[in-house]
C-alpha positions as CSV (number, residue, x, y, z in Angstrom):
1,X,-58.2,8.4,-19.0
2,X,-54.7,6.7,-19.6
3,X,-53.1,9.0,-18.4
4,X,-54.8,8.8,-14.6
5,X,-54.6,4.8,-15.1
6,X,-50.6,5.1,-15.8
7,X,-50.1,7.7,-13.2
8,X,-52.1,5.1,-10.8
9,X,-50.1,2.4,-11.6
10,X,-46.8,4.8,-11.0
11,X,-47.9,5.1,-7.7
12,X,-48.7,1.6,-6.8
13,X,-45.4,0.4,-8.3
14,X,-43.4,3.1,-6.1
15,X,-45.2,2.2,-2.9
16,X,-44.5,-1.5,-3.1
17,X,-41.0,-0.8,-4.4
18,X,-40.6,1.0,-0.9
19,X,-41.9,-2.1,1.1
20,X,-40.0,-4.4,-0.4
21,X,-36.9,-2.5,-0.4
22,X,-37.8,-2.0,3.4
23,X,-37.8,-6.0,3.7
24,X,-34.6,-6.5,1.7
25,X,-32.6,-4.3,4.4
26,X,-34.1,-6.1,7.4
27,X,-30.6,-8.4,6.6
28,X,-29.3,-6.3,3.9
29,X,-27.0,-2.9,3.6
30,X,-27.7,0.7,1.9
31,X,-25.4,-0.2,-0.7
32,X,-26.4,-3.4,-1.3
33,X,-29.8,-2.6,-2.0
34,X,-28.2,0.2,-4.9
35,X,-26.1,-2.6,-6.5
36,X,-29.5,-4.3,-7.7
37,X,-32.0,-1.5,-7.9
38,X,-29.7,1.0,-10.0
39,X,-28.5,-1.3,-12.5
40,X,-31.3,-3.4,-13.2
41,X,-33.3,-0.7,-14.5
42,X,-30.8,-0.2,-17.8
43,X,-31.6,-4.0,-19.2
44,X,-35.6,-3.3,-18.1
45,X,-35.6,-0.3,-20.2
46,X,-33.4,-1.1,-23.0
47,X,-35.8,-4.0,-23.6
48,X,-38.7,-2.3,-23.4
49,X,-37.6,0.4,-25.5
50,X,-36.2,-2.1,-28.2
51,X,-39.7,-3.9,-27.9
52,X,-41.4,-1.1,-28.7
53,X,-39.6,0.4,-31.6
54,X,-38.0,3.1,-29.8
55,X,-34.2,2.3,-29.4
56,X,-33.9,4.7,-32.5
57,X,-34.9,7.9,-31.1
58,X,-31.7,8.0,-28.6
59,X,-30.1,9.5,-31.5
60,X,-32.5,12.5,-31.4
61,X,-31.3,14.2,-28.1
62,X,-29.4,17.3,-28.1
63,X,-26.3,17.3,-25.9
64,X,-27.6,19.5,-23.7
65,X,-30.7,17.0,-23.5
66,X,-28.1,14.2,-22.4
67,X,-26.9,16.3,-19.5
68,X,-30.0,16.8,-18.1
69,X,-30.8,13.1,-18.4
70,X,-27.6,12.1,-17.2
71,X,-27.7,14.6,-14.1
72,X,-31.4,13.2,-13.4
73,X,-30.2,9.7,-13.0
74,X,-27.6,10.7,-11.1
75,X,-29.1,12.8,-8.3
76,X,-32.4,10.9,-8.4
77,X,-31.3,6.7,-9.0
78,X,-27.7,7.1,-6.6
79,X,-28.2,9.9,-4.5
80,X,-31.9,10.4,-3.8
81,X,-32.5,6.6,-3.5
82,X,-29.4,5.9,-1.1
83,X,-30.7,8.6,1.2
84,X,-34.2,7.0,1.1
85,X,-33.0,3.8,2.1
86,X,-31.1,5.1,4.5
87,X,-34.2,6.9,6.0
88,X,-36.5,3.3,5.3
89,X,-33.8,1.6,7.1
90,X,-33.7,4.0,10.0
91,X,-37.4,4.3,10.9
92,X,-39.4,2.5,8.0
93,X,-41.3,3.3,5.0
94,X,-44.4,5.1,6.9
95,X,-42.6,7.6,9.2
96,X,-40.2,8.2,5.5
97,X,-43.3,9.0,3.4
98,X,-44.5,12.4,4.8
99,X,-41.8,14.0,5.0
100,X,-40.5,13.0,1.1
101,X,-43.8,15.1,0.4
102,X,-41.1,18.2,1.1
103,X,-39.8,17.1,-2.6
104,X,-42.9,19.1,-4.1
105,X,-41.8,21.8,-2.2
106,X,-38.0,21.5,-3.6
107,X,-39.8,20.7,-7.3
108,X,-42.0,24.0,-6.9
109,X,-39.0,26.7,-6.1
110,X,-37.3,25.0,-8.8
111,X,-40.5,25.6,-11.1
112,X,-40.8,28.9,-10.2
113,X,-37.1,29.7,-10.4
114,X,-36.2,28.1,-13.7
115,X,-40.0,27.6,-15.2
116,X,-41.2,30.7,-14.1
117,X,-44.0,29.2,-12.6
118,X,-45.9,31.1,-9.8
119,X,-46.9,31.1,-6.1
120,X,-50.3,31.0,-5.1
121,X,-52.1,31.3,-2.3
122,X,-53.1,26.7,-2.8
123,X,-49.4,26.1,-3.0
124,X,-48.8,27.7,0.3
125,X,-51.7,26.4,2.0
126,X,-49.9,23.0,0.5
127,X,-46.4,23.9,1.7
128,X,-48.0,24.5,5.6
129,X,-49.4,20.6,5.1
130,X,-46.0,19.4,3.8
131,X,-44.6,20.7,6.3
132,X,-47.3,20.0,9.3
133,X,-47.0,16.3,8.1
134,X,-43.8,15.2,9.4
135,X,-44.2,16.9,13.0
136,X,-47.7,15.2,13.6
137,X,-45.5,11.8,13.0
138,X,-42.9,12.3,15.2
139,X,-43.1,10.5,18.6
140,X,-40.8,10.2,21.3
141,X,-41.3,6.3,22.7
142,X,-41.3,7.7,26.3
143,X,-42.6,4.8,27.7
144,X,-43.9,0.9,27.0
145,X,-47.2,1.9,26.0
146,X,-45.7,4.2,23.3
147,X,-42.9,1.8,22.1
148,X,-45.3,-1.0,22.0
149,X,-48.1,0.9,19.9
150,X,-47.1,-0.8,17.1
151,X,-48.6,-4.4,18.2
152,X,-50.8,-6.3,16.2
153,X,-54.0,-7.7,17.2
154,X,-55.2,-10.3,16.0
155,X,-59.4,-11.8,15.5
156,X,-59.3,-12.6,18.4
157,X,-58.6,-10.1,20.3
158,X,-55.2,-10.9,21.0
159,X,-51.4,-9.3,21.1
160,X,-49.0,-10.6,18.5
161,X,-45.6,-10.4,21.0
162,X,-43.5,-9.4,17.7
163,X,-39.7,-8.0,18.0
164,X,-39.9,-4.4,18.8
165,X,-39.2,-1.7,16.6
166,X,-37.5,1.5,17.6
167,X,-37.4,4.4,14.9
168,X,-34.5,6.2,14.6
169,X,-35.8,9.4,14.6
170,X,-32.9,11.6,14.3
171,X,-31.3,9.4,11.3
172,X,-34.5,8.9,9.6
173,X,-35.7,12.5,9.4
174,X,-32.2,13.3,8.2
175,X,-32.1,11.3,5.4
176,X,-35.6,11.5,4.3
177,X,-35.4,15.2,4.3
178,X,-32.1,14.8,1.6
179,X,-33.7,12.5,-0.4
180,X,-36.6,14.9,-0.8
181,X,-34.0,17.3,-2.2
182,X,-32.9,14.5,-4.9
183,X,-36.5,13.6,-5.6
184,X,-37.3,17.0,-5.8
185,X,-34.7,18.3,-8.6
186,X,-35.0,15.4,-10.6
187,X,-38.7,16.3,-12.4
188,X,-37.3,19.6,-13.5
189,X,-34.1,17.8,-15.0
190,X,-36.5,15.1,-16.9
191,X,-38.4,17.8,-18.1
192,X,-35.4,19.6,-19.7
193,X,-34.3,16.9,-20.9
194,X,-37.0,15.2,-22.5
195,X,-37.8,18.3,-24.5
196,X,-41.3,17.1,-25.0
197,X,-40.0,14.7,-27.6
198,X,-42.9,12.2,-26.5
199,X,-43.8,9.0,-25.6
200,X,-41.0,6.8,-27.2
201,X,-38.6,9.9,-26.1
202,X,-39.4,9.1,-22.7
203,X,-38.0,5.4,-22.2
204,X,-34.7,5.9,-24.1
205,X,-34.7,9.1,-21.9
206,X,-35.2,6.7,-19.0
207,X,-32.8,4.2,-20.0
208,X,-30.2,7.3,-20.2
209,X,-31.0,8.4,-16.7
210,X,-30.4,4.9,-15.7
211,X,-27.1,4.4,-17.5
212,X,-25.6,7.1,-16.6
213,X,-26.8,6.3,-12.7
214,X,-25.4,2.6,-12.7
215,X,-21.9,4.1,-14.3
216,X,-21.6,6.4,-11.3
217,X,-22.5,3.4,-8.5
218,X,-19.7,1.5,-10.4
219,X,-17.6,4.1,-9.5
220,X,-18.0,3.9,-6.0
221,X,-17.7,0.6,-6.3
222,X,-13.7,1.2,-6.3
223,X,-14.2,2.0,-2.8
224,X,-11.6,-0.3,-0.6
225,X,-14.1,-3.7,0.3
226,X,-17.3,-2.8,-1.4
227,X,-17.3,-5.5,-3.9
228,X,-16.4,-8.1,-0.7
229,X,-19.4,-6.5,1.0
230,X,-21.9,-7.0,-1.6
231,X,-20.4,-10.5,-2.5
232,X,-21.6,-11.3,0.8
233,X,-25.6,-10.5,0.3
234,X,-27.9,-12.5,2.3
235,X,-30.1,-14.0,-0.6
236,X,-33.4,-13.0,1.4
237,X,-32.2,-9.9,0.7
238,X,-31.5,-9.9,-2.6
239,X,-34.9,-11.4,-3.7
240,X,-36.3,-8.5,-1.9
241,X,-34.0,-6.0,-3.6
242,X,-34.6,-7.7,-7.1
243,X,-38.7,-7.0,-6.5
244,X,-37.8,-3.7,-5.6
245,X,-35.9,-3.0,-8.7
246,X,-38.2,-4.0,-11.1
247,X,-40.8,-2.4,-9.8
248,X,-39.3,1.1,-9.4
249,X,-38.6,0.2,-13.1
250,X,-42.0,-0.2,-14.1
251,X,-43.3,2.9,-11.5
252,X,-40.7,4.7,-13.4
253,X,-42.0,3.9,-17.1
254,X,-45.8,4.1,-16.0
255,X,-44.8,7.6,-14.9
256,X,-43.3,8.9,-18.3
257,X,-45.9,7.2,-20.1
258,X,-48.3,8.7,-18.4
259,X,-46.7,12.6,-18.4
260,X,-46.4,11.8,-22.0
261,X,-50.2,11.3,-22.7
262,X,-51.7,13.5,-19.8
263,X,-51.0,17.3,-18.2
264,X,-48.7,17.5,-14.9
265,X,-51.6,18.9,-13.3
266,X,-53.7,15.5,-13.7
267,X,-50.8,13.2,-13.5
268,X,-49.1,14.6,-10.3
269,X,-52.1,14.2,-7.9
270,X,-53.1,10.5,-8.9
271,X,-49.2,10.0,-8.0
272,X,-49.5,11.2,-4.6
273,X,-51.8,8.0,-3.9
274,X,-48.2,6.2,-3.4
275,X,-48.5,7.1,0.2
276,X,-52.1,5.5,0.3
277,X,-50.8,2.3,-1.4
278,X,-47.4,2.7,0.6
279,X,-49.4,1.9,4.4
280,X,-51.0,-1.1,2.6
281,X,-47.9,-2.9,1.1
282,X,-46.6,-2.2,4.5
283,X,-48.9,-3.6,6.8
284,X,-48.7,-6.6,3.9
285,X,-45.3,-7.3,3.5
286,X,-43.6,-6.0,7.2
287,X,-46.3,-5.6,9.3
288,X,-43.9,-6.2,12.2
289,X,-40.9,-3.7,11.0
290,X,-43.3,-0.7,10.5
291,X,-45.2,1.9,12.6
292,X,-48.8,1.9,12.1
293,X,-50.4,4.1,14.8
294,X,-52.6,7.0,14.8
295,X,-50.3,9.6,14.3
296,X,-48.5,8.2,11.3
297,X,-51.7,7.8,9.3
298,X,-52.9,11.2,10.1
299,X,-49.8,12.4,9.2
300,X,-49.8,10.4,5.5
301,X,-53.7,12.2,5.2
302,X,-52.2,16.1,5.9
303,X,-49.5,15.5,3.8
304,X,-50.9,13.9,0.8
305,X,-54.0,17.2,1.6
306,X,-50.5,19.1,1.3
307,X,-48.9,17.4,-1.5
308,X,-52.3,17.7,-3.7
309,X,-52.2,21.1,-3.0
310,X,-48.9,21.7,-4.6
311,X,-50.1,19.5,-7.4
312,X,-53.6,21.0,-8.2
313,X,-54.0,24.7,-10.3
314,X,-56.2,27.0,-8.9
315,X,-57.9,26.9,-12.6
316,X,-58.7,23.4,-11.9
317,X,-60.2,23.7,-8.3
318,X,-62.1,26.5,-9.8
319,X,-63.3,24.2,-12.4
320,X,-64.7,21.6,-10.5
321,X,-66.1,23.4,-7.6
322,X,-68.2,26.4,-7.0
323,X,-66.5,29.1,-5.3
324,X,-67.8,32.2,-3.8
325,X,-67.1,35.0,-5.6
326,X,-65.6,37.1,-2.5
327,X,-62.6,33.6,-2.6
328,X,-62.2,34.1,-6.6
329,X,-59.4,36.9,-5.7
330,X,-57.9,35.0,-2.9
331,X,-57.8,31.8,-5.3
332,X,-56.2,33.9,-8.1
333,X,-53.5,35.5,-6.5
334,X,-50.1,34.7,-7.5
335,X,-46.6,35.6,-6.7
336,X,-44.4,37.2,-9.3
């Protein structure tokens, strides 16, 4: 049970990290958005690990542990986030979340590479819904009607006349396809590294990730007029970006926490609520910067039918509901 509630509040905490980081580039940059979100997680977590009692177990990982934690928060916290924002910024938070459900996909050949985990005939089913998600949101604005789907009525009756927001289709889909690949190697790299060493384990593993994360931004920070560029944040954006941080902080914690008390197989379905809570803290926070037609929500629905898929054994669907015996073999079939 606290495991499902922490996985819950992962998901919630990842969904409106995504709207408000959404906001916070409406006058913001890419890289503005990584100064504050990577290196605000390192003070959240070392307090929250000294809190706790759990500053001392950072001692405890192997060096080989370190690398994996290190490489998480690299390809995860600076790559896999910049190419999300870039995605967010190019055609907002909805269109991005379906097809970031491809990370599964990237996390399961991973699995069954390195884990030797196996294929089943579920996971494929899921992999078809991953990959059916994205193409059900795509729309080319061919004409008013389409670009001006987005409207919002109001009580009335009537047509808010709100700026109007063209997706960059081409941009978007780009990016949110490599962040998926980010997103996707980083679960295998925690798991390594964690070594199931537990619940403490699992913020000072966190607070490596994020170290080693803000060390390599600071790097590119040497790049000729970054520092002038982010000197120059428009402070709407950065109390957008400073939400955003914290909250991908606590998403982030919530998330150990809960692998650390629960099985992946209950923890990673509840997380795939984010693109439930994600259309909510959309239509909440930029309900004029966001597309919210019919195609975009049926696309969120296949996709998180696809990502729970991916997430759910067939032991477990076997569990909970009665199968016909002649689907038993179908169910059970695996690949190695």
């Amino acid at each position: 049970m606290l495991g499902a509630l922490f996985a819950l509040l992962s998901a919630a905490m990842f969904a409106l990290n995504n709207a408000s980081a959404r906001r916070g580039m409406l006058t913001g940059s890419v890289s503005q958005a990584l100064s504050i979100t990577v290196p605000i997680g390192v003070p959240i977590f070392f307090v929250t690990a000294l809190a706790f009692g759990y500053l001392g177990t950072l001692g405890g990982f192997s060096v080989e542990a370190l690398l994996w934690l290190t490489l998480a928060g690299i390809i995860h916290f600076v790559w896999g986030r910049y190419c999300n924002f870039r995605a967010t910024k190019a055609m907002g938070s909805n269109l991005v979340a379906p097809v970031q459900q491809s990370s599964l996909i990237v996390t399961l050949a991973l699995a069954l590479w390195i884990l030797g985990e196996r294929l089943t005939l579920l996971r494929l089913i899921g992999i078809g819904l991953v990959v059916l998600g994205p193409a059900l949101a795509y729309e080319r604005a061919k004409s008013k009607h389409h670009a001006n789907s987005g409207n919002l009525t109001g009580a009335a009756g009537e047509i808010d006349k709100r700026p109007m927001f063209r997706p960059n289709y081409a941009e978007g889909y780009f990016f949110a396809a490599l962040s998926s690949t980010g997103y996707g190697v980083s679960p295998i790299l925690v798991s390594m590294g964690l070594e199931t060493k537990g619940l403490g384990s699992s913020l000072t593993g966190g607070l490596i990730s994020y170290l080693a994360a803000t060390l390599a931004f600071a790097l590119l920070l040497l790049w000729p007029g970054q520092l002038r560029h982010l000197r120059a944040m428009d402070p709407e954006s950065v109390k957008w970006f400073t939400l955003s941080g914290i909250v991908v902080c606590l998403s982030q914690m919530f998330r150990y926490m809960a692998l650390a008390v629960a099985p992946v197989s209950a923890v990673a379905p509840i997380e795939r609520l984010a693109l439930v809570f994600r259309l909510y803290f959309s239509r909440l926070i930029n309900p004029r910067h966001e597309i919210f037609d019919g195609r975009v929500i049926v696309a969120t629905a296949v996709s998180l039918l696809g990502a729970l898929a991916l997430s759910v054994s067939t032991e477990v669907v076997q569990s909970m509901v009665q199968v016909p015996d002649s689907v038993v073999p179908l169910l059970n079939w695996h690949w190695p």
